[in-house]
N, C-alpha and C positions, 0 to 999 in steps of 0.2 A: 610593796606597792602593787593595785590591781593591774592587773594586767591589758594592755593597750585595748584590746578589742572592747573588754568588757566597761573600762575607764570612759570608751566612748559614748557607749551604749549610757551610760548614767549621765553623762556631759548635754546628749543630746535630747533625753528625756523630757518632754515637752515645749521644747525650744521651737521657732519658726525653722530657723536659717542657721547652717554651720557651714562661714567659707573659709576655705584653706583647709579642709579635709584634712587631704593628703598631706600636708606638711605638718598639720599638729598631731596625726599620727605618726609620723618619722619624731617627733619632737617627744613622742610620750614615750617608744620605744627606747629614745636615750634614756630612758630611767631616770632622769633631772627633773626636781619640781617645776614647775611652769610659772611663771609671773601672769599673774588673770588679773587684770585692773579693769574696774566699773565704777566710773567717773559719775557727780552728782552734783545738782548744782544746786547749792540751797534755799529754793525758791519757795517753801512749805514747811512750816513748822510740826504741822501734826501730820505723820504718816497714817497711812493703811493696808490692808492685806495687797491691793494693789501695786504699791512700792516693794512689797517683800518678795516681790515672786524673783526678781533681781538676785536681793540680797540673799535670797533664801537658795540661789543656784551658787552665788558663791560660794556660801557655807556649802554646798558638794563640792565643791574644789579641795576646799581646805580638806575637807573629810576623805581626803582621795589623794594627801598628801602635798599638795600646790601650794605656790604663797600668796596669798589675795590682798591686794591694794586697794584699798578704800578711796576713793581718789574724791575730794572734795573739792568742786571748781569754783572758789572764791573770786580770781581773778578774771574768769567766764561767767560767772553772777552777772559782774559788773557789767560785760557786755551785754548778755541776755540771749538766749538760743531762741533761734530763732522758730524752731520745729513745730509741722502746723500749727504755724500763726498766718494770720489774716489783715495780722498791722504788726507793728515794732511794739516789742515787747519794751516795756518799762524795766530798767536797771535796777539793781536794787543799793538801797544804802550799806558802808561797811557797818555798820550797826547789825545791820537788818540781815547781813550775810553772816557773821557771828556769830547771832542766836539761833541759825535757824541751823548753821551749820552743827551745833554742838547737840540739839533737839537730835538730828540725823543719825549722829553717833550715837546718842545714849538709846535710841531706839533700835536700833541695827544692831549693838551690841545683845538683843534678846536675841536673835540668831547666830552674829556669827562668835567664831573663835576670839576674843581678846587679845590672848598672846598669840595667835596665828594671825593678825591682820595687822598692816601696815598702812597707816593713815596718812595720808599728801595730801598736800593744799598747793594747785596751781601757783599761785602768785610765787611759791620758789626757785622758780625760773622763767614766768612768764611776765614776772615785776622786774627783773632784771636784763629782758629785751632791751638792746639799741635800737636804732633808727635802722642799723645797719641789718641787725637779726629780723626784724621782722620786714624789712625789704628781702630780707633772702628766701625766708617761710615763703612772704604770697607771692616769689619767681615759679616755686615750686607747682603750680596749678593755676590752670588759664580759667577765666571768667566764663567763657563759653561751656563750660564741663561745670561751674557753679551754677548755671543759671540753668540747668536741665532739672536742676531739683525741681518738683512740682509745686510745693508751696510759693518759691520764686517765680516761677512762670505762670501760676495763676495772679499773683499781686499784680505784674507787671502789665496781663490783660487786662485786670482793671482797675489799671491805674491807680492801685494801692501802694503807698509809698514804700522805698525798698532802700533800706540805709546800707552805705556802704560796710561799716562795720557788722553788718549779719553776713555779710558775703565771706568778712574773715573768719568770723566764728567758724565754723566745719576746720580752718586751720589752724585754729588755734589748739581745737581740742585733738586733730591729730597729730599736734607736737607733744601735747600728754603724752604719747606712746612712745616716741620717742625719748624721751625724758625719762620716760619709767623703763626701756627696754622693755615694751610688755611682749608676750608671747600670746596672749588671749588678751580679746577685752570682750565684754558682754554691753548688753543694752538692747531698750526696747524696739521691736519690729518699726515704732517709728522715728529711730534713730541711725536706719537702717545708711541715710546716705552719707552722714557724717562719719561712721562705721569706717566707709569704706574707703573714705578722702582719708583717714587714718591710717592706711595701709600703703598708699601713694604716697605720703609722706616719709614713713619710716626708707621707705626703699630709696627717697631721693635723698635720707640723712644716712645710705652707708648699712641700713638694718634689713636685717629678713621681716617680710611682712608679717603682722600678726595674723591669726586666726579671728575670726568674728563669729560672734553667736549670737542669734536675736531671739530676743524672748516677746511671747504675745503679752496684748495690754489684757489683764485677767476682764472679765466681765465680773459689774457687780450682782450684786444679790435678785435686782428684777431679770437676771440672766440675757440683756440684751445690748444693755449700754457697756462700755469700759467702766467700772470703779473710779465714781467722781464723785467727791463732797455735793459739787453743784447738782451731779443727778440725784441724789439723794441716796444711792443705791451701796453704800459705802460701808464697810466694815474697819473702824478706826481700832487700830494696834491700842491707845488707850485707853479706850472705851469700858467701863466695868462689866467685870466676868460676865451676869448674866445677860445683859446688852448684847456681846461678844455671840454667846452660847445659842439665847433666842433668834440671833440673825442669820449664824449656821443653821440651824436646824429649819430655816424659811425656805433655803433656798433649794430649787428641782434637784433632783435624784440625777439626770443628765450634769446640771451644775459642779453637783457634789463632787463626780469622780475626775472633774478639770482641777478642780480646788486639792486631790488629793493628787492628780499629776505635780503641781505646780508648786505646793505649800508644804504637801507630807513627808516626814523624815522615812514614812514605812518605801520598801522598798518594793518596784512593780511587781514581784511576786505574791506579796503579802497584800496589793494591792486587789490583785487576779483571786486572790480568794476570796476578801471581804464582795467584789461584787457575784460571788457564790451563795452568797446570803443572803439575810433579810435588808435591803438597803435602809430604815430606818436604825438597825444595829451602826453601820456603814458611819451614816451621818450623825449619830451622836457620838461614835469614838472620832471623828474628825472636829466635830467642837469641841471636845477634848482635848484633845491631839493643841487644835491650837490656841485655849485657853490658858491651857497648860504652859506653855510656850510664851505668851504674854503676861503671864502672873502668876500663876501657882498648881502643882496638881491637887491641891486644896484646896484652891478655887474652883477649878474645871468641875471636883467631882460635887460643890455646894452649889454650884451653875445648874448639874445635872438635876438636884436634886428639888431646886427651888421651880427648875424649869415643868419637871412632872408634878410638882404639887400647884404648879399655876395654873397648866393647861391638860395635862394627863386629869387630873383629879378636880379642877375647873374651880382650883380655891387662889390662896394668895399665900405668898411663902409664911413658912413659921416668925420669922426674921425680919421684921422691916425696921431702917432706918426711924428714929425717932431726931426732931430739929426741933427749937424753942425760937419765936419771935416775936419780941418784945411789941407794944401795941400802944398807940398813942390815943386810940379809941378812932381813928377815920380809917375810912375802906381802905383796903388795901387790894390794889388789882392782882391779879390773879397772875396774869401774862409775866410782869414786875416782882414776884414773889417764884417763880419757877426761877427766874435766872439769877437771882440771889441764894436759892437753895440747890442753883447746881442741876436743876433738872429739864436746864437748854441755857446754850450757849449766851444766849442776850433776849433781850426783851420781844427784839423781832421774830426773833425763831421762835418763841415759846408762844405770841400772836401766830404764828401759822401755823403752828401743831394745834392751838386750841379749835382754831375756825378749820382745821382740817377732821375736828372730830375727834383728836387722839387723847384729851384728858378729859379723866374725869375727877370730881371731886365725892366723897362718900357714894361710889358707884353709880354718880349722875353724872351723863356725857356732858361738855359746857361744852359748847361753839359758841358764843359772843365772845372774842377776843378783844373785847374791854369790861370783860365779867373782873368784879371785884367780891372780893371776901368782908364783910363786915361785921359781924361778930366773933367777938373774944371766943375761944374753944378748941376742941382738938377735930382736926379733917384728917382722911387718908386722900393723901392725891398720888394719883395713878397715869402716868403718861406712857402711851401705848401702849404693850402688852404685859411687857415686862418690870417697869418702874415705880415702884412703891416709896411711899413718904408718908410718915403718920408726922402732921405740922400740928404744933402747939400755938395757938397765937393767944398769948397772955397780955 
């Protein structure tokens, strides 16, 4: 096993906040792997690079010899975390908690170890609370110290309603810790108070507190906002290779080397040298890097190869998809035919990418997002830089 100083030095790499130093340094020096739990509640079906920065610190755990707990909070779904919210977050159905928890997993398993992770699901000790048990948890921690959070104490100035069950939430997820004996848990910079109500708990059930480490929220691609589907600024873990590839390679040269703190398996020395270099080298082996990672390194390198014959050489890949759709002889909208071929999410999204300018049809921009196609024939439609479709409409 690496050696404590150096274990740390990789622990803290690009992390916010690491509290309890000094005791998960006594704890690494025992030479004993570490119990690291990072708890997720499955509120999201489709992840993106912004969730992995998490999962992606655990996987250094594991690779550093640790046991890493997956910890999926089915039975804290149900309540709803409350963290920057501005109202009561909506619960979700066990349906809804189900699917989105198994999406989490098959996704997560692109990063981490398999046989090195350990999956829990809340509800197997927090379905089996009494009246009595969870009288005993909320003895543990006064209201006055909950209500210093600042998301609470702004609701409460304006008179935004504040349900009592968000108050338990912060305790319910520091009996995870308890429950699991964790000696680390991770989680985002704005998970930072429930963190540490986590450590107050374990010490009032008899436990040494764990260690806390907060990880920042990544920024997405316009390098200003956090990585939000709603900002648009989003890089989705499923997204096809060249989708994936063209979005790295968008984003600023300062971005890039956050994205290889955060994301990359290379190590900061090997990091210290690529920015020795030409930083377009830099950020094409980082779209690589995480192409690779999401699908294949035969993806990554026909990503690379489609991305310089699109925009290097200002043509259109060798490669495009060809579709066949049958024709009853009436228009057929444009907007209505992208999200049937897969080339936006629903009819809506594919109306705002058109009147946004970003499709064209045989290399003519359409912005009327109620353009329809009416003749029988074959089109190449092209949405935004990267997305090619040669459509049949027979």
């Amino acid at each position: 096993m690496m050696a404590p100083e150096k274990q740390l030095d990789e622990i803290k790499r690009g992390s916010v906040e690491l509290i309890g130093e000094a005791e998960l340094k006594e704890k690494l020096k025992a030479g004993k792997p570490l119990r690291v739990k990072a708890g997720f509640d499955p509120t999201a079906p489709d992840l993106h690079l912004g969730h992995m920065v998490l999962i992606h610190k655990l996987r250094q755990f594991q690779d550093l010899g640790h046991q890493v707990i997956f910890l999926i909070g089915d039975f804290t779904a149900s309540v709803g975390d409350p963290s920057g919210r501005s109202k009561t977050r909506p619960a979700l159905t066990p349906d809804e908690i189900k699917a989105n928890a198994k999406t989490y997993t098959d996704q997560a398993f692109k990063v981490l170890d398999r046989n090195k992770t350990e999956i829990r699901f809340n509800t197997e000790w927090l379905a089996k609370f009494t009246p009595t048990d969870f009288i005993k948890l909320t003895s543990q921690y006064t209201v006055a110290r909950l209500l210093e959070r600042d998301d609470f104490g702004k609701r409460l100035k304006e008179q935004q309603p504040l349900s009592l069950h968000e108050l338990i939430y912060p305790l319910l997820q520091g009996y995870d810790s308890v429950a699991l004996k964790a000696d680390v848990e991770l989680g985002g910079q704005d998970q930072k108070f429930n963190l540490v109500v986590a450590r107050e708990i374990q010490r009032a059930y008899g436990q040494s507190a764990e260690a806390l480490l907060t990880m920042p929220l990544l920024e997405g691609t316009d390098g200003v906002q956090k990585m939000s589907k709603s900002y648009g600024n989003y890089i989705g873990i499923t997204e096809p290779p060249q989708e994936m590839f063209g979005k790295l390679l968008s984003i600023t040269d300062d971005l890039m080397w956050r994205y290889y703190e955060l994301l990359s398996t290379k190590t900061l020395d090997e990091i210290k040298s690529l920015k020795a270099g030409h930083p377009k080298l830099a950020k094409v082996a980082l779209a690589k890097e995480v192409v690779a990672r999401f699908h294949s390194e035969q993806a990554a390198d026909e990503a690379e190869k489609n991305f310089e014959q699109v925009f290097a050489q200002k043509g259109k890949p060798d490669e495009i998809e060809e579709k066949q759709i049958k024709s009853d002889g009436s228009p057929k909208e444009l907007a209505i035919l992208m999200a049937e071929l897969g080339l936006a999410k629903s009819n809506s999204e594919a109306r705002r990418l058109i009147s946004q300018g970003g499709v064209r049809v045989d290399d003519v921009v359409i912005k009327d997002a109620k353009h329809s196609i009416v003749n029988k024939g074959d089109y190449l439609l092209q949405v935004g830089k990267r997305r090619f479709l040669k459509l049949s409409l027979q």
